[in-house]
DOKOLMI-506120 format. One record per residue (C-alpha): residue in one letter; x, y, z. Coordinates in Angstrom, 1 decimal, decimal comma. Example, Ala and Ser with C-alpha at 12.3 -4.5 7.8 and 13.67 -1.06 7.14 Angstrom:
REC	r	u	v	w
REC	a	12,3	-4,5	7,8
REC	s	13,7	-1,1	7,1
END
This chain:
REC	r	u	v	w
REC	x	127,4	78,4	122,1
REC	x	123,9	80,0	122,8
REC	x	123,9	83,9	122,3
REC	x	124,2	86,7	124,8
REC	x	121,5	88,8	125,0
REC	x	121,4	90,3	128,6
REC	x	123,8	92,6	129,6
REC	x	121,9	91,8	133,2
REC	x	120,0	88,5	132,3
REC	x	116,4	88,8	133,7
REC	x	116,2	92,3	133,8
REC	x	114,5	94,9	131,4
REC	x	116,4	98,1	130,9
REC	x	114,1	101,6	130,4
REC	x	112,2	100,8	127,2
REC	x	113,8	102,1	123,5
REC	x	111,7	102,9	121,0
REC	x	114,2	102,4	118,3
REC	x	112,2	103,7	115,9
REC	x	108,2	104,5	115,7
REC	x	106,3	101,7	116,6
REC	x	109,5	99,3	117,3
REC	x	110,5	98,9	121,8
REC	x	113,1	97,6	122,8
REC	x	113,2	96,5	126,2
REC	x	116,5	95,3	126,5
REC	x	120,4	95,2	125,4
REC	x	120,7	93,5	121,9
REC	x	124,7	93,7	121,4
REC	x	125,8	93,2	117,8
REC	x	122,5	90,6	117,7
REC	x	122,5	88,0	114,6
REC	x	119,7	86,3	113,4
REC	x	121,7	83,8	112,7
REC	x	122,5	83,2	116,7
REC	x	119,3	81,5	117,0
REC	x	118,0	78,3	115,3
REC	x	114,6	78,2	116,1
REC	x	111,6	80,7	115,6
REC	x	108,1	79,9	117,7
REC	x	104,8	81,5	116,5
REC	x	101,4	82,2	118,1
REC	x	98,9	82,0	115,3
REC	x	95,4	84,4	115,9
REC	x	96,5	88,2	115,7
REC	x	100,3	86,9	115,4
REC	x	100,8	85,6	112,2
REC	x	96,8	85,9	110,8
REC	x	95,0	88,9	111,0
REC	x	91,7	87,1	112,9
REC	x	90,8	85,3	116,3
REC	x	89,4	82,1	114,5
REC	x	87,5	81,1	117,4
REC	x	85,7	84,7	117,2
REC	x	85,2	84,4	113,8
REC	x	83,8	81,1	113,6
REC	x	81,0	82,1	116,4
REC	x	80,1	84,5	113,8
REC	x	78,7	81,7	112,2
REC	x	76,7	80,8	115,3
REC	x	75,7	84,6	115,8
REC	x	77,5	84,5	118,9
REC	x	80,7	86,3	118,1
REC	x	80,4	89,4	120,7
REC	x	79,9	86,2	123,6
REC	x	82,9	84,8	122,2
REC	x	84,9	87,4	121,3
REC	x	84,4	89,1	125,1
REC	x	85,8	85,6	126,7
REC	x	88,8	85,5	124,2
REC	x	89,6	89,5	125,0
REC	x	89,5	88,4	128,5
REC	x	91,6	85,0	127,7
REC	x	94,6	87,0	126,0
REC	x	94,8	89,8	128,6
REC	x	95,6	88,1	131,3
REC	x	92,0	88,6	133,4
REC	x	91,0	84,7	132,8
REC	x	93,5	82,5	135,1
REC	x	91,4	79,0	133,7
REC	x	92,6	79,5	130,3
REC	x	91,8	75,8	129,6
REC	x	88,0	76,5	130,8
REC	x	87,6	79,6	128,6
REC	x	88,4	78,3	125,8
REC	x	86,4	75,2	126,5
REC	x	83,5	77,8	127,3
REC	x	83,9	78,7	123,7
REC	x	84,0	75,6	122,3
REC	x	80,9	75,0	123,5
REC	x	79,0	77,8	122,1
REC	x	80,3	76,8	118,6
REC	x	78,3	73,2	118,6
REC	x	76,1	73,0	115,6
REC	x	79,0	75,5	112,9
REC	x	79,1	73,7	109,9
REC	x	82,5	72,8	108,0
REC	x	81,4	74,7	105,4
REC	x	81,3	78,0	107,6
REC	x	84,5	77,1	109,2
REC	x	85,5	76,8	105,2
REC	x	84,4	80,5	105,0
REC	x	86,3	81,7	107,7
REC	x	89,7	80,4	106,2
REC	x	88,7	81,6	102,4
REC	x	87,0	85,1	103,2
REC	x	87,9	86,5	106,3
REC	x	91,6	84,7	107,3
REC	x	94,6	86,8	105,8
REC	x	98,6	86,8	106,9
REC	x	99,3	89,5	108,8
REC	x	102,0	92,0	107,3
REC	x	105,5	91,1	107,0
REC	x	104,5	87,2	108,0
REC	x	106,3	86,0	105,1
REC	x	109,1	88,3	104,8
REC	x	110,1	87,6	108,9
REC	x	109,7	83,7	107,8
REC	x	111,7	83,5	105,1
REC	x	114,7	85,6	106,4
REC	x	114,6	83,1	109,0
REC	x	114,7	80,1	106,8
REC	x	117,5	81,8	105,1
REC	x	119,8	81,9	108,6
REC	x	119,0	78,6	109,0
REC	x	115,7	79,2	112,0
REC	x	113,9	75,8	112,3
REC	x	110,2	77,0	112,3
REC	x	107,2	76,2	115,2
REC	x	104,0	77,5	115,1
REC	x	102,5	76,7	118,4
REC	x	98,7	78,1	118,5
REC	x	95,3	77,9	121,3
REC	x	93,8	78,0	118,1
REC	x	92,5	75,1	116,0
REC	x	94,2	72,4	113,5
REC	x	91,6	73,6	110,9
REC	x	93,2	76,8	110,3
REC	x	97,4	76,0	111,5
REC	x	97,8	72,9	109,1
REC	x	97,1	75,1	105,9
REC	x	99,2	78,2	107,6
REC	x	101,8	75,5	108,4
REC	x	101,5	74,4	105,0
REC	x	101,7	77,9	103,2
REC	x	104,4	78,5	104,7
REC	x	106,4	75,8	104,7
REC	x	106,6	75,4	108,7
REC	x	108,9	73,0	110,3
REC	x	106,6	72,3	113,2
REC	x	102,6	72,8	114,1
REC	x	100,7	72,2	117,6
REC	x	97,2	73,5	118,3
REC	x	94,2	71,8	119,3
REC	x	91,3	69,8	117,1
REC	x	87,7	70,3	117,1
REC	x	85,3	67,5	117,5
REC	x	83,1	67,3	114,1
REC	x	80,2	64,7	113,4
REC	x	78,2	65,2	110,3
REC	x	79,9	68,2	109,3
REC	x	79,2	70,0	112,3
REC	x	81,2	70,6	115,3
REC	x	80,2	68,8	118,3
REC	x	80,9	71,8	121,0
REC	x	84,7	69,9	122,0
REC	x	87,9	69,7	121,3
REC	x	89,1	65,8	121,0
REC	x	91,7	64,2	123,1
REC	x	95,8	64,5	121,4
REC	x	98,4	62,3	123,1
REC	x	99,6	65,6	125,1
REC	x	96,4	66,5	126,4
REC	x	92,8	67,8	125,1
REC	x	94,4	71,7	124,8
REC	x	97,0	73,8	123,7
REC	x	97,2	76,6	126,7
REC	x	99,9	78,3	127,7
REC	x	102,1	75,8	129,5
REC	x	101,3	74,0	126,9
REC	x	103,0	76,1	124,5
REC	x	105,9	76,3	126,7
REC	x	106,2	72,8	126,8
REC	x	106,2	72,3	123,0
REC	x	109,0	74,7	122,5
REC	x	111,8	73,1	124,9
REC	x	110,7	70,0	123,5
REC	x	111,4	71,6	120,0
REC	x	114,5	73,0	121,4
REC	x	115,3	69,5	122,8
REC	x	115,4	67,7	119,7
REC	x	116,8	69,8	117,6
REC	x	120,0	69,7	120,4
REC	x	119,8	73,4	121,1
REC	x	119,4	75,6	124,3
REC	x	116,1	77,7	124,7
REC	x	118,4	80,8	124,9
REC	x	118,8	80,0	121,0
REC	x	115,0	80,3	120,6
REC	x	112,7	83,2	120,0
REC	x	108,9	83,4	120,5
REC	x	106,4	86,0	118,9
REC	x	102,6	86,1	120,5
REC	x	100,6	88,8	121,4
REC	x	98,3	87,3	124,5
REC	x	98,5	86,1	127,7
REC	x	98,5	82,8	127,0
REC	x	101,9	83,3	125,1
REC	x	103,1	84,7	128,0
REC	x	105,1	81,0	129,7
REC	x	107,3	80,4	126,4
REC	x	107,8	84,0	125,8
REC	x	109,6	83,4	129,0
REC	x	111,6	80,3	128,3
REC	x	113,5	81,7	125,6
REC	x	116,5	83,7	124,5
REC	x	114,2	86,4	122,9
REC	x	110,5	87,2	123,4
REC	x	108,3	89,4	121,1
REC	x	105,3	91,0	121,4
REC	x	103,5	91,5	118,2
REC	x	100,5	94,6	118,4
REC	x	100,0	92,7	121,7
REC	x	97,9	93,2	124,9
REC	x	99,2	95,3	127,3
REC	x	100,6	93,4	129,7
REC	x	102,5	91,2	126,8
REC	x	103,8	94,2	125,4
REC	x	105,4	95,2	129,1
REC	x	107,1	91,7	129,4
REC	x	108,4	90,9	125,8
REC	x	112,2	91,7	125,5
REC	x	110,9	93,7	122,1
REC	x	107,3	94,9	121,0
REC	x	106,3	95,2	117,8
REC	x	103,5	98,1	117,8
REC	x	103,2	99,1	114,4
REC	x	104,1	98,1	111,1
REC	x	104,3	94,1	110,5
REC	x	106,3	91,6	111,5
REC	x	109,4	91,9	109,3
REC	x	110,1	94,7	111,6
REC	x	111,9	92,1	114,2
REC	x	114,7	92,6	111,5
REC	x	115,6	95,6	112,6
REC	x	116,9	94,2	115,6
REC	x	119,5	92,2	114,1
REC	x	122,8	93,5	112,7
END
């Protein structure tokens, strides 16, 4: 049977901060970890420490244009979220592979307590998703590293060892948005015969927003503002790891 979490299903009691830097927005009673079976992850500022899109304008020396559309993108102020991130896309044409190589070596890092949260939710027996608007470049090798279950983001277009300015075509659609990410966790939750109340999701942007919503518990990690407001609990300082403290 799928966990209880609402003492009044829907509804947000006054925010707890449990401890510094750890809300909780709602009733957890006696809460397991081991009541759920899946775990879905945003990738950029979630579980990495970097906006790859950002980071691989750098390259282009168009990082503040870039970075200004994303900021918009992940708090809410873009309702096209598909045509920003085209937008930006578009102003990487001409990176090289080599610089996207940089980006992953040099600047790309786990953010705190990734590891620890994933493991401890290996270890109660969480299938693992990590569901991204980000780029396959960067979520297979963080998929990999950490021995995900699952991995959906989008692909960029590259010809001569240059991106082309696109993203190519999967079976599901050219990108990974929100409703996209929505999508791919009920479908997760589908197969693996289990309820989206026996999911939880972890982003920090607008665009994590729809399967934030879908499932039994949301968190916001160092999140935007309005992400932070929604999420059952916000993470606001430390690293992730600190979503244990929720469970008994």
């Amino acid at each position: 049977m799928p966990p209880v979490l609402l003492s009044n299903p829907g509804k947000h009691m006054s925010p707890l901060e449990r401890s510094p830097g750890l809300v909780i927005n709602i009733a957890t009673p006696d809460l397991k970890l081991s009541d759920f079976k899946l775990i879905a992850f945003d990738m950029d500022s979630t579980l990495i420490n970097i906006e790859c899109v950002d980071e691989i304008a750098d390259a282009a020396g168009r990082k503040a244009e870039v970075a200004a559309i994303t900021e918009a993108a992940m708090r809410g102020e873009i309702a096209d979220y598909k045509e920003s991130l085209r937008q930006r896309v578009a102003l990487l044409k001409g990176v090289s592979v080599a610089s996207m190589e940089e980006v992953y070596q040099e600047r790309l890092k786990l953010n705190p307590g990734a590891r620890e949260l994933v493991s401890a939710c290996k270890a109660a027996g969480l299938k693992t998703l990590l569901v991204s608007g980000g780029f396959t470049f960067f979520t297979d090798r963080i998929r990999d590293e950490l021995g995900l279950d699952y991995a959906r983001s989008n692909v960029l277009g590259v010809k001569d060892g240059t991106l082309t300015g696109h993203m190519v075509d999967q079976p599901w659609g050219d990108i990974c948005d929100g409703a996209e990410k929505k999508k791919t966790v009920l479908e997760v939750c589908a197969e693996l015969g289990i309820t989206p109340l026996q999911a939880i999701a972890v982003g920090d942007g607008a665009n994590d927003l729809p399967m934030m919503s879908a499932v039994g518990l949301s968190v916001a990690y160092h999140a935007k503002p309005k992400v932070r407001e929604q999420a059952m609990v916000a993470i606001n300082e430390g690293g992730l790891d600190r979503l244990l403290e929720v469970f008994v």
